[in-house]
C-alpha positions, -999 to 999 in steps of 0.1 A, spaced: 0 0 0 9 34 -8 27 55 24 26 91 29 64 103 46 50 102 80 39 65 76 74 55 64 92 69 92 68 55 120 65 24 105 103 17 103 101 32 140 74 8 152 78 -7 187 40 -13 195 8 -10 179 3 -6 145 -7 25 122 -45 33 130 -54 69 135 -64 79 170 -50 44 182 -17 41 206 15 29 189 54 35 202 82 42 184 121 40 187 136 79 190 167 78 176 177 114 189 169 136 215 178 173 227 169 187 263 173 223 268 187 243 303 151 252 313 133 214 309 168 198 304 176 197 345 149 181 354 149 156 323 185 147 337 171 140 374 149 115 362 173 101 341 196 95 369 168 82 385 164 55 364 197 38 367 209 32 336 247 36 331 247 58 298 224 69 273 207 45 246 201 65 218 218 69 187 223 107 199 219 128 227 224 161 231 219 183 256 215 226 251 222 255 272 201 282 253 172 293 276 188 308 312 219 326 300 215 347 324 229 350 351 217 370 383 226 349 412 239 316 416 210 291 400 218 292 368 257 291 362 250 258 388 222 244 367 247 250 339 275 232 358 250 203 369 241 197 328 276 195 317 287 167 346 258 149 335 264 144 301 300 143 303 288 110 329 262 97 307 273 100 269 254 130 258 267 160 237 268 193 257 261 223 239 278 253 261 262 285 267 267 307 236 268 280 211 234 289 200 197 278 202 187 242 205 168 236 174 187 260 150 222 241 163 203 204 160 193 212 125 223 226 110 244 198 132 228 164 137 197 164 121 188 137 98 163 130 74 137 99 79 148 101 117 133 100 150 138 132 172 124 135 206 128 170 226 117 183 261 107 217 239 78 223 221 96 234 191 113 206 181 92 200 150 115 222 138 138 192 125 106 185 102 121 207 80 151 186 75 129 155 71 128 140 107 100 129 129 106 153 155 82 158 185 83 178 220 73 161 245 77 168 288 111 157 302 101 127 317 93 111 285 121 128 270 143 106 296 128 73 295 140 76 255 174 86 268 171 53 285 161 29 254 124 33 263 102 41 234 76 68 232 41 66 234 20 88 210 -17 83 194 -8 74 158 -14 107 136 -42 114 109 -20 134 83 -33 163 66 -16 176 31 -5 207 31 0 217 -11 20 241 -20 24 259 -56 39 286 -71 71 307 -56 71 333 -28 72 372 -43 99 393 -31 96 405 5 69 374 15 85 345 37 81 314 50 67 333 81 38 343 60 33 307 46 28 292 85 6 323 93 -14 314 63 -18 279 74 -26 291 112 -53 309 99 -69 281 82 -67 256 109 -61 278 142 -43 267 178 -73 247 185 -87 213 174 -56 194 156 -47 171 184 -36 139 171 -25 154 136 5 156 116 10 179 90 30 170 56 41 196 35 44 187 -4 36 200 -40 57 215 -65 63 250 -45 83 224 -19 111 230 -41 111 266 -37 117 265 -2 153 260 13 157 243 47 159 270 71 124 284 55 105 248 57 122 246 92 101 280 100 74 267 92 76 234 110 87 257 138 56 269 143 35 240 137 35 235 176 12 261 173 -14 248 154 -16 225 183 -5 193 153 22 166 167 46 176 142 51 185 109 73 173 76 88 180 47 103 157 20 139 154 16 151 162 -17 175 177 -38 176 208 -14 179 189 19 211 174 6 227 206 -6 220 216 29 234 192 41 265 187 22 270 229 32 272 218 63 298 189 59 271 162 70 262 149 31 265 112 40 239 120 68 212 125 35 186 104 21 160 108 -3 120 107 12 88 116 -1 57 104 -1 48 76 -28 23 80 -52 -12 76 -47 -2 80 -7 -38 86 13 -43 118 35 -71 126 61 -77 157 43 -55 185 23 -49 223 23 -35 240 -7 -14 271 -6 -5 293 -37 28 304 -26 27 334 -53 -4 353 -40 5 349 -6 11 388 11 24 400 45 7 385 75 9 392 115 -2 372 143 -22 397 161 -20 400 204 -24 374 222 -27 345 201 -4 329 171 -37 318 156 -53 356 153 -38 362 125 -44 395 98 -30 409 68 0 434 74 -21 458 51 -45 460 75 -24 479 105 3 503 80 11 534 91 4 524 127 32 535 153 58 504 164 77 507 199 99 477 196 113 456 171 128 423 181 145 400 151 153 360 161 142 333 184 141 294 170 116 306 142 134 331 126 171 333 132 190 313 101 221 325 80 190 333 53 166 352 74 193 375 94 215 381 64 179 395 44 176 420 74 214 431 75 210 442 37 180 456 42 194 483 70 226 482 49 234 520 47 202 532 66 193 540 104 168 528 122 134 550 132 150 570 162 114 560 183 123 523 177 141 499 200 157 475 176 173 438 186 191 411 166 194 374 178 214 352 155 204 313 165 239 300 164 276 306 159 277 294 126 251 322 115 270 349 136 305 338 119 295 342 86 277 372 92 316 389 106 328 374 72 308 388 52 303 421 71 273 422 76 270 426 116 285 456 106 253 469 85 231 458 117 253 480 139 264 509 119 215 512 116 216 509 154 205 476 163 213 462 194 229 426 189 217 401 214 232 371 225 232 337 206 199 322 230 159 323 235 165 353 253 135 379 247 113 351 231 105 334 268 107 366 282 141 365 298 152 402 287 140 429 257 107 437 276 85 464 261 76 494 276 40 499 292 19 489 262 38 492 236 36 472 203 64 451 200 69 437 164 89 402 169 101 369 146 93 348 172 66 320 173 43 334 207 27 364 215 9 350 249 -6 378 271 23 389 297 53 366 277 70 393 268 79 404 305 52 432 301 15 423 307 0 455 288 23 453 254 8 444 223 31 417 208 26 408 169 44 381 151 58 392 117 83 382 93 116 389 94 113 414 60 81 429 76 104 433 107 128 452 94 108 477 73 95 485 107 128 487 125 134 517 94 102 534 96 87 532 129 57 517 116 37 491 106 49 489 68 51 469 39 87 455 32 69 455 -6 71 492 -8 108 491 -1 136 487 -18 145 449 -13 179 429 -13 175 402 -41 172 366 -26 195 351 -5 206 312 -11 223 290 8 265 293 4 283 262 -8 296 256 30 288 268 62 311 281 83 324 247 105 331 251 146 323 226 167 343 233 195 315 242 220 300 207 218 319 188 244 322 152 247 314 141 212 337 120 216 323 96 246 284 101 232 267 73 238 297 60 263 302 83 287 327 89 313 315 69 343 345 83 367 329 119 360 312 134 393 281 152 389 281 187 403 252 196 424 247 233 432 223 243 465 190 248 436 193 214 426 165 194 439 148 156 445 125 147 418 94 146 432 74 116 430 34 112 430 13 88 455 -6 61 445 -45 76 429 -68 79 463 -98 54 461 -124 89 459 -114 124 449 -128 150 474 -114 184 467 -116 219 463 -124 234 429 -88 258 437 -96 278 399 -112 278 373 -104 296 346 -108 301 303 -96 295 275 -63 291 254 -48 287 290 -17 278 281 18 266 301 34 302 302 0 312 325 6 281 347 41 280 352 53 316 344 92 317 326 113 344 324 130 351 358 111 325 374 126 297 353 156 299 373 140 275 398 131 251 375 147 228 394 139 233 424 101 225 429 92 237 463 106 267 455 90 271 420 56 258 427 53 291 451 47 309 415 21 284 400 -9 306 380 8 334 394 -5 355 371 -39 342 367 -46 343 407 -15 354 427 -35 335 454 -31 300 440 -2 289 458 -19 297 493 -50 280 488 -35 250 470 -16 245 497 -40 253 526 -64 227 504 -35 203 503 -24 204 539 -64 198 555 -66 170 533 -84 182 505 -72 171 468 -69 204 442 -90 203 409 -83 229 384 -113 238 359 -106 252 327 -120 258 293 -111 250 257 -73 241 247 -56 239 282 -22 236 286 -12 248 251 20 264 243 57 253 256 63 220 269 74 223 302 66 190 323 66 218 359 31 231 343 17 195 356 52 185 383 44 218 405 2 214 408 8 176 413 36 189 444 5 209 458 -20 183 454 -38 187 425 -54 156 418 -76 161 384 -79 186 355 -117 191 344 -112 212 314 -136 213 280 -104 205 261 -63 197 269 -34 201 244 -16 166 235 20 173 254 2 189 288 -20 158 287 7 138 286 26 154 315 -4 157 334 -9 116 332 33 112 336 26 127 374 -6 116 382 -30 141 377 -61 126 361 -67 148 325 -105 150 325 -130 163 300 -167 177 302 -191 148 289 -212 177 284 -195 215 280 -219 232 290 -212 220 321 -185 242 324 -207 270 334 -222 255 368 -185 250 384 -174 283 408 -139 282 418 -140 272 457 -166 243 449 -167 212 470 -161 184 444 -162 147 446 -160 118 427 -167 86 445 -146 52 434 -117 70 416 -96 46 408 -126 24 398 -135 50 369 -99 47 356 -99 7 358 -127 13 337 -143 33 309 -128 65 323 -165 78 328 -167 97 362 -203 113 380 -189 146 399 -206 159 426 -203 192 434 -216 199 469 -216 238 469 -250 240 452 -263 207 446 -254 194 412 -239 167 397 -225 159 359 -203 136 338 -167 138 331 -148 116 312 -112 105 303 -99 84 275 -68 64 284 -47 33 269 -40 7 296 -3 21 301 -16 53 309 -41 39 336 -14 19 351 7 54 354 -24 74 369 -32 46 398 5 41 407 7 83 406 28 93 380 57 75 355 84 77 380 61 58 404 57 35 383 92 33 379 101 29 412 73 1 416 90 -19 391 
């Protein structure tokens, strides 16, 4: 039978099940990359597991997220990471080398290979050809350990794309097009393939954009075909023999298809506070722009950075405008010396930022008391930038920098525009901030792991209680995503630490969460969080469901959950449940008296729960649908239970 690229790759990948949509199958990850801010944690519970080195074909582990450093935490996290993969066989990627999925592509990626990542964004490598997924840290560390990973097997939607990009339209523009088709909402359990004739228009760090930000359509991951392109890319960067042809046979089946005329595509934006509320640029020229902030995972490439430094070549920057430049790796910032380009970014008055994620997670660059803030990056949540009142849009990188000159909304069409720029023959080649390539896979077993005063025990869940009798601690909307449960930016310095970093748990949402939680927690009382459509989308980070599980929140009743936050939730033993009926929604208040009598019954079972809620009388269904693994994880509390059970 005919197989679309996504079928090839899990089938040759298949450990369980078999390839029926919506059903559970496993697969072997060939690679994985952990990052400073999930990566700690992902190496606690791989120690935890006591295996002697790591079991995958490649490990790598990034420091890209907390570069910086006021007070001790995060130079000792930093110190912590490297000991453990110098012990344990994985590559360490040292502050400065650049961002996680800009480094893995350009370095190690490979097409028609597995990539698991404790990041959101790793479906970047889809652009290269991989299967790559983010996925919580735990899971992220069982693959470390030779364990496969569990995931619903994908329906695949086509995306089709003709024609050729016109000058000063991007791949940014491309994904925005597709977000506004299918939203942030509603494509759980879907992959997205990218083919057509227009495929071949696109070099790899554009179809890497645009698998980028796939994670925010919500999809598992995305992928394009490796062709003649991929292996140019590939043999720039030295790594030829690492190529291999893949596309999709003919006649190859498709739960549905989108098609996209690449040639009438125009300038979009991703309008506050949502990637999915997206407009034309034409509809917002002329207005006034605060802050301009070029980079992040999305848009940081040789390509993208090098079209911005020729479009300021020679001019200044609006004098109103605060303008910032992140490359995503040393490679890119090398060849942009060379060629003298950082030159052009400086001599227009651009601030150059360090090599990291930086003002994307909200570590540094915030905007000013509602300003607009025009950025490359891939999320424009309410209060992620550092400021809660600024109006963040997502543009392109061209739309970007016609902004930076004119202080404005503006079409990059109207300007003059450099002519496209292609891939060089060969990257510049530096590999010396990866360590211990040389032990990956082996490790060094005599090396000691260095444990700074913020590095904490893993916590571990207790067994599921026979009947849930708890507090409704909040409810709240929708599109709640990871950043509004676990906030980042300063805060992601105790990441791992989780007494200390559960204080800060929806501290945005109710500042008061913590107390009651833990008042809730310490009578007795289990904690159930209520919550509308699309919960828990955005980043990956597993301490969205570790820190409510350390103050004893049992259950999620939400009208909808995101695929990795359900995940995490279930890896530490908080039950994921959904409204039978939505509507149901609407008779919960936060501080309601809920029960739910033979818990661990309903999970044995069909997953079908009756909820009583005391405080005024009603009662309505909730349900949960689970594979057995997944019940065996939520009555033991939580993977590492498990685990330790075992």
């Amino acid at each position: 039978m005919p197989q679309n690229i996504v079928e090839k790759i899990l089938s040759a990948h298949l450990v369980e099940g078999e390839l029926v949509a919506g059903k559970e199958i496993a697969i072997r990850i060939d690679q994985t990359l952990t990052q400073d801010a999930t990566g700690t944690m992902a190496d606690l519970q791989f120690e935890s597991m006591g295996v002697p080195c790591v079991k995958t074909d490649l490990s790598v582990s990034y420091v890209d997220h907390n570069t910086i450093q006021v007070g001790f935490e995060n130079a000792d996290d930093h110190d912590y990471l490297e000991s453990v993969a110098r012990r344990y066989g994985e590559v360490f990627s040292r502050p400065g080398n650049g961002i996680c999925h800009q480094l893995h592509l350009e370095r190690f990626g490979k097409p028609g290979a597995t990539l698991l990542g404790s990041d959101s964004h790793t479906p970047t490598g889809g652009g290269i050809g991989m299967i790559a997924i983010g996925a919580g840290g735990i899971d992220v560390a069982v693959a470390m350990a030779g364990g496969p990973f569990y995931l619903a097997s994908p329906k695949v939607t086509r995306i089709w794309l003709e024609g050729r990009l016109p000058a000063g339209v991007s791949a940014k523009d491309v994904i925005l097009k597709v977000l506004s088709k299918y939203g942030t909402k509603g494509n759980v359990g879907k992959v997205f393939e990218y083919a057509g004739p227009g495929v071949a228009t696109l070099n790899v760090s554009a179809r890497a954009t645009i698998t980028n930000m796939g994670a925010e359509l919500g999809v598992t991951t995305s992928v394009f075909p490796s062709d003649e392109v991929t292996r140019a890319f590939l043999k720039a960067q030295g790594r030829e023999p690492d190529w291999q042809p893949l596309a999709a046979d003919e006649g190859a089946r498709y739960e549905e298809e989108f098609v996209v005329d690449l040639s009438s595509l125009e300038p979009l934006v991703a309008c506050p506070h949502s990637p999915g509320s997206v407009a034309p640029l034409s509809r917002f020229i002329g207005q006034k722009v605060n802050q301009v902030l070029i980079g992040s995972c999305t848009n940081s490439s040789y390509r993208d950075l090098k079209t911005v430094a020729l479009m300021l070549r020679g001019r200044k920057i609006a004098p109103h405008v605060e303008v910032g430049v992140a490359c995503g790796s040393r490679q890119v910032v090398e060849m942009l010396s060379r060629e003298g380009l950082l030159f052009d970014l400086i001599s227009a008055g651009v601030r150059l930022l360090e090599n990291a994620c930086g003002f994307c997670i909200g570590n540094h660059m915030s905007p000013g008391t509602e300003a607009v803030s025009l950025r490359t990056s891939n999320r424009n949540f309410e209060g992620r930038s550092g400021t809660q009142s600024a109006k963040v849009f997502l543009v392109s990188p061209e739309t970007a920098a016609a902004a930076a000159l004119t202080g404005a909304f503006t079409d990059p069409r109207t300007l003059d525009l450099p002519s496209q720029v292609e891939d060089p023959a060969a990257f510049e080649l530096d590999d010396s901030l990866f360590l211990y390539r040389e032990t990956a896979g082996v490790g060094d077993p005599s090396a000691q792991i260095v444990r700074g005063p913020n590095i904490g025990e893993v916590p571990r869940g207790v067994p599921l209680p026979e009947r849930l009798d708890g507090v409704a601690a909040i409810k709240v909307g929708d599109k709640i995503t990871t950043d509004h449960i676990m906030p980042a930016g300063q805060r992601l310095k105790y990441r791992s630490n989780i007494p200390q970093y559960a204080h800060y748990v929806f501290e945005h949402v109710d500042p008061e969460f913590y107390g009651k939680a833990s008042r809730n927690r310490d009578a007795g009382l289990h904690n159930v969080i209520v919550a509308g459509e699309s919960y828990g989308q955005g980043s990956s980070r597993e301490h969205a469901a570790m820190c409510p599980m350390y103050l004893g929140v049992k259950a999620v009743i939400a009208k909808g959950i995101e695929r990795i936050h359900r995940a995490n939730l279930i890896n530490f033993g908080i039950v994921p449940f959904v409204f039978c009926d939505p509507a149901d929604y609407d008779r919960i208040n936060a501080g309601d008296r809920l029960q739910i009598a033979g818990l661990r019954k309903v999970i044995e079972g069909d997953g079908t729960a009756v909820v009583e809620d005391l405080a005024n009388g009603v009662s309505f269904k909730v349900c949960v649908e689970l594979s057995a693994r997944q019940r065996t994880f939520l009555l033991n509390g939580g993977l590492l239970a498990t685990v330790a059970r075992r």
